[in-house]
Backbone bond lengths (Angstrom), bond angles and torsions (degrees), N, CA, C in turn:
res aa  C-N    CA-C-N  psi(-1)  N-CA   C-N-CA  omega(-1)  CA-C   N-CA-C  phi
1 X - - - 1.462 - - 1.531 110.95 -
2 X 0.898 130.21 -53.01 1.532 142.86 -177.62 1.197 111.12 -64.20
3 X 1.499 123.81 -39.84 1.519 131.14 152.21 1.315 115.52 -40.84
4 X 1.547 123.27 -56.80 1.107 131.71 -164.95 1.383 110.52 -77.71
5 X 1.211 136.49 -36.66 1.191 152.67 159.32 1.460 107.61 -40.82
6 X 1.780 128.51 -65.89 1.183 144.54 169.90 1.657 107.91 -26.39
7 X 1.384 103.04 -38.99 1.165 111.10 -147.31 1.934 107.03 -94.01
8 X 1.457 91.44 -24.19 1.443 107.89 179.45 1.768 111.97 -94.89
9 X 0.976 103.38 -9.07 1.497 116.21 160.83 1.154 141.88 -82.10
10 X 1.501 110.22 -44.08 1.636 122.31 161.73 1.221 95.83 -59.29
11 X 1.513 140.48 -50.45 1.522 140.63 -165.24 1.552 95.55 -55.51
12 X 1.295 132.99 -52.99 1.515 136.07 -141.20 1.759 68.91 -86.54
13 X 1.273 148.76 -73.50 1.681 130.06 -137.00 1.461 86.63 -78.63
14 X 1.034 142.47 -39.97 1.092 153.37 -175.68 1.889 117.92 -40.28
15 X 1.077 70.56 -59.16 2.195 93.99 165.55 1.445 104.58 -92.21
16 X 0.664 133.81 -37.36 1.374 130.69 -177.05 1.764 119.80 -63.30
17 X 1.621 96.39 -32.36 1.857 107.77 -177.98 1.664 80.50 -103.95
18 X 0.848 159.13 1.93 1.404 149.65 132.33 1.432 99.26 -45.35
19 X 1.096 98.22 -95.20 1.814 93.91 -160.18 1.667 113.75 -53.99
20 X 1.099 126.73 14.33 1.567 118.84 146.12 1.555 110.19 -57.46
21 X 1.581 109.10 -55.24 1.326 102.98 178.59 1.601 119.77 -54.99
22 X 1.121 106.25 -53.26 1.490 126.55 -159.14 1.740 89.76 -63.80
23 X 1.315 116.30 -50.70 1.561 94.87 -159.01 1.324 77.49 -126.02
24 X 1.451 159.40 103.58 1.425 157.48 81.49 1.165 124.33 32.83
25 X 1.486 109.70 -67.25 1.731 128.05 -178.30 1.564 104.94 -40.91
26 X 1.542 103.51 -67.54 1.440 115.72 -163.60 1.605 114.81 -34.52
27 X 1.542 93.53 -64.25 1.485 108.85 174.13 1.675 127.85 -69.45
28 X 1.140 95.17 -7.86 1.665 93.41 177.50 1.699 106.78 -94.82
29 X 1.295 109.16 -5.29 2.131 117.05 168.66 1.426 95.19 -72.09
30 X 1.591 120.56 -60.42 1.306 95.01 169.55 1.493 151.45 -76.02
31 X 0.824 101.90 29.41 1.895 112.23 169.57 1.590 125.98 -104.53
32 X 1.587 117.42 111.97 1.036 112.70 -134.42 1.964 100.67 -77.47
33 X 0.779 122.45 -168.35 1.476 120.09 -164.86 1.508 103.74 -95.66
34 X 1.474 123.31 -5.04 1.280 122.36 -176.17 1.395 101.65 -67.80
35 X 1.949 95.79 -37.67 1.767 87.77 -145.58 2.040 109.92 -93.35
36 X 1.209 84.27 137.47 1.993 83.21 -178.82 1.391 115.85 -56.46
37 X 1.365 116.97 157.21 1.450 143.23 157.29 1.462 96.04 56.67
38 X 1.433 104.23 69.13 1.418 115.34 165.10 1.672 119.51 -46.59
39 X 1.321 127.44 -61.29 1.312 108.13 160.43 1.445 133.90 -55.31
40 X 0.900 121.27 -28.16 1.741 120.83 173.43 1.392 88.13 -60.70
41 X 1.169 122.96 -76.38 1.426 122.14 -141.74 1.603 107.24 -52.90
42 X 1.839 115.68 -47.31 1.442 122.93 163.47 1.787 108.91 -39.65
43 X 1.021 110.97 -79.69 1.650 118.57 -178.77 2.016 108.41 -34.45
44 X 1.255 117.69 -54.22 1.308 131.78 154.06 1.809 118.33 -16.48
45 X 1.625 103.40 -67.43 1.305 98.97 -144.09 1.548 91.22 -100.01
46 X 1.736 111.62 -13.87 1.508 101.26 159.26 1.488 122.05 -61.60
47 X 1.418 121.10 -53.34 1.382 128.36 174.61 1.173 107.89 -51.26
48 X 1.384 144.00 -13.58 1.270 155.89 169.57 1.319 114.38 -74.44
49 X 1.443 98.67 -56.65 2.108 110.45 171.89 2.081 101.92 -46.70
50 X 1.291 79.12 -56.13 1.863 94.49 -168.02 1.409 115.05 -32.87
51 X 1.609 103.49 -59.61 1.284 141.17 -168.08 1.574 99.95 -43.25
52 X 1.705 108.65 -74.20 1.462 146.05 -150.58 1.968 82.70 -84.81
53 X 0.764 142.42 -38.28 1.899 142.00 172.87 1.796 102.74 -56.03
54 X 1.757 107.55 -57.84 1.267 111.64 -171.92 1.486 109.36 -71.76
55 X 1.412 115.81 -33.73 1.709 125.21 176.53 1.564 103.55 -49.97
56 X 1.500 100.37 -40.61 1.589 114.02 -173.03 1.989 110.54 -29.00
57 X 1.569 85.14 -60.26 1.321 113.70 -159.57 1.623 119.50 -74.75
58 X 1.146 117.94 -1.33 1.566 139.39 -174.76 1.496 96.21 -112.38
59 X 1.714 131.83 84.06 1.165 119.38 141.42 1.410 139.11 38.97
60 X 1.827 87.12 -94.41 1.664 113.86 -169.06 1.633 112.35 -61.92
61 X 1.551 91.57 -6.17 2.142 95.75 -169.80 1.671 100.62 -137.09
62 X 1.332 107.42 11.53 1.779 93.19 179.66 1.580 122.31 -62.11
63 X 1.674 101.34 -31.67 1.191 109.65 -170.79 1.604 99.82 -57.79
64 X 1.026 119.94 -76.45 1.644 131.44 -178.38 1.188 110.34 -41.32
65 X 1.452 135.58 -50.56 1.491 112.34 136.23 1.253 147.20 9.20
66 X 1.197 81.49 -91.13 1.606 105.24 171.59 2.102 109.09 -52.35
67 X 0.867 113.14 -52.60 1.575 119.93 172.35 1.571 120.59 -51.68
68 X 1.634 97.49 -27.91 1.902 104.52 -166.42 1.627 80.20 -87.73
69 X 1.702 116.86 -41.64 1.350 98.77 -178.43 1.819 130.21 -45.59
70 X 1.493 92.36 -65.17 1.762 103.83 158.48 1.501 107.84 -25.76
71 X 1.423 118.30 -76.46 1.441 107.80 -176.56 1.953 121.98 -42.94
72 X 1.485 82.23 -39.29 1.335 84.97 -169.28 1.805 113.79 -47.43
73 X 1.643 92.61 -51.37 1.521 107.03 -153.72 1.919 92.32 -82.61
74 X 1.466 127.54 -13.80 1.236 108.26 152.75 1.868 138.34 -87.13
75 X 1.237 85.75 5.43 1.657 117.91 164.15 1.755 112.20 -70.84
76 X 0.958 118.43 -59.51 1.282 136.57 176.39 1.366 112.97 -65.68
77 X 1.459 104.97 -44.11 1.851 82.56 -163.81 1.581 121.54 -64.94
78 X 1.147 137.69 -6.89 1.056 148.70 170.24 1.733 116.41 -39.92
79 X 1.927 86.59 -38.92 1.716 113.14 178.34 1.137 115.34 -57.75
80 X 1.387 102.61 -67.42 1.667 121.16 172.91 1.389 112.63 -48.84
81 X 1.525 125.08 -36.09 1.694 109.99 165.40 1.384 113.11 -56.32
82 X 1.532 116.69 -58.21 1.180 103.63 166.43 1.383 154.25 -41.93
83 X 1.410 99.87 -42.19 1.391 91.93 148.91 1.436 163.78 -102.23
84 X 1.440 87.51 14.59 1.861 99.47 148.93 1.296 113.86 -82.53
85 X 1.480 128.86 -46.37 1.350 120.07 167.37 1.354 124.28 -47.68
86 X 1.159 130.33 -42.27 1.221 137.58 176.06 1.943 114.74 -70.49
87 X 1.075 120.01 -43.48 1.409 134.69 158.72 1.270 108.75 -14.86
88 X 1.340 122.49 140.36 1.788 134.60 162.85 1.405 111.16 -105.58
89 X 1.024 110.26 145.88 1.548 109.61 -178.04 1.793 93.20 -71.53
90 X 1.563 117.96 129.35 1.370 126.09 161.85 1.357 95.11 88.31
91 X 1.556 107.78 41.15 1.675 140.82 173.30 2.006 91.78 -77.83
92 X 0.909 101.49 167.71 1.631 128.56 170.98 2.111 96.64 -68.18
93 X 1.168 112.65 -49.86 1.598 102.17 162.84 1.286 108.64 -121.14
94 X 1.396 109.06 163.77 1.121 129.55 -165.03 2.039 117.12 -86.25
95 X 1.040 115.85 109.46 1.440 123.76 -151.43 1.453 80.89 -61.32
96 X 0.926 148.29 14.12 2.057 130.85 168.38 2.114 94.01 -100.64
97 X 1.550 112.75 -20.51 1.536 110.85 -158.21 2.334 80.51 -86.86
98 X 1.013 98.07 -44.74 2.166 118.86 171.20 1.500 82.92 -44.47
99 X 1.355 136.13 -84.30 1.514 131.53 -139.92 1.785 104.37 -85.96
100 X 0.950 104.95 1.50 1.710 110.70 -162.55 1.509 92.36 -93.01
101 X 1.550 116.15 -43.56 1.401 143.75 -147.48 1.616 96.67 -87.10
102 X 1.146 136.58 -32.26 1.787 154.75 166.10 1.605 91.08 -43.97
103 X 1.210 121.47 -79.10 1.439 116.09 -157.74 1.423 123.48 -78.47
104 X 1.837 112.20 -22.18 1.284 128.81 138.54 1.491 114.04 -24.57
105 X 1.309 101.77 -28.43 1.894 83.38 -176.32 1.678 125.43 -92.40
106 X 1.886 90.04 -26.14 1.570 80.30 164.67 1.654 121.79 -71.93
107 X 1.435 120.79 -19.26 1.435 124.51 -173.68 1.663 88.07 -53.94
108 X 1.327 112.14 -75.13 1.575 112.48 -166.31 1.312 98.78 -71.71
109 X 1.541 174.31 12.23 1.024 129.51 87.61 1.684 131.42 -4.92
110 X 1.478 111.50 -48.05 1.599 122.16 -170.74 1.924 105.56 -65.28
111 X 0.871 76.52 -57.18 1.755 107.60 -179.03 1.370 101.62 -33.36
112 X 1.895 111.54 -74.49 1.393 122.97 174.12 1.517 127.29 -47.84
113 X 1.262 83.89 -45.53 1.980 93.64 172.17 1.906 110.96 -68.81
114 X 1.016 93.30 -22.06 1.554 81.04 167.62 1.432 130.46 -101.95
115 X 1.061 106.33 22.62 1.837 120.13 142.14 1.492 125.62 -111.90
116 X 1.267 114.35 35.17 1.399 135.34 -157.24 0.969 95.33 -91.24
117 X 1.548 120.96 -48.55 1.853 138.33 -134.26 1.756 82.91 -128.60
């Protein structure tokens, strides 16, 4: 199970720092206006997903992986406030899929930390 899991996880950061490239737009709504060089930083934290998905899959480095993930996904959430706050009602998503997506992050926090050990 934990194998299999491992395995469905590197896939999800894996696709996930893919589609930074692939779809740009999406991810550049969430970046809040404080922070500079909105595309770098998008292009960045996909190659980061990529990176930390393929790390996944190498054994000798999952653990650390798994940790850059944690960082990663407490890097981000700052984003995800933003963009429910920022959101209009009869937005492109639905501000319940925005508030649902908040506590989603400690699960995958959970997830990551348990290839830590």
């Amino acid at each position: 199970m934990k194998d299999i899991s491992l395995y469905i996880m590197a896939a999800f950061y894996i696709f996930a720092g893919y589609y930074h490239f692939k779809n740009p737009k999406f991810f550049l709504r969430l970046i809040p206006p404080y922070l500079p060089w909105h595309k770098g930083l998008n292009y960045l934290s996909g190659a980061i997903e990529i990176f930390l998905g393929l790390l996944l899959l190498c054994p000798e480095y999952s653990s650390y992986a798994a940790w850059g993930i944690i960082a990663l996904l407490i890097a981000v959430f700052p984003a995800n406030i933003y963009h429910l706050q920022s959101t209009k009602p009869g937005g492109k998503e639905p501000v319940w899929v925005l508030r649902l997506r908040l506590p989603f992050q400690l699960v995958f926090l959970l997830w990551a930390w348990w290839y830590t050990f």
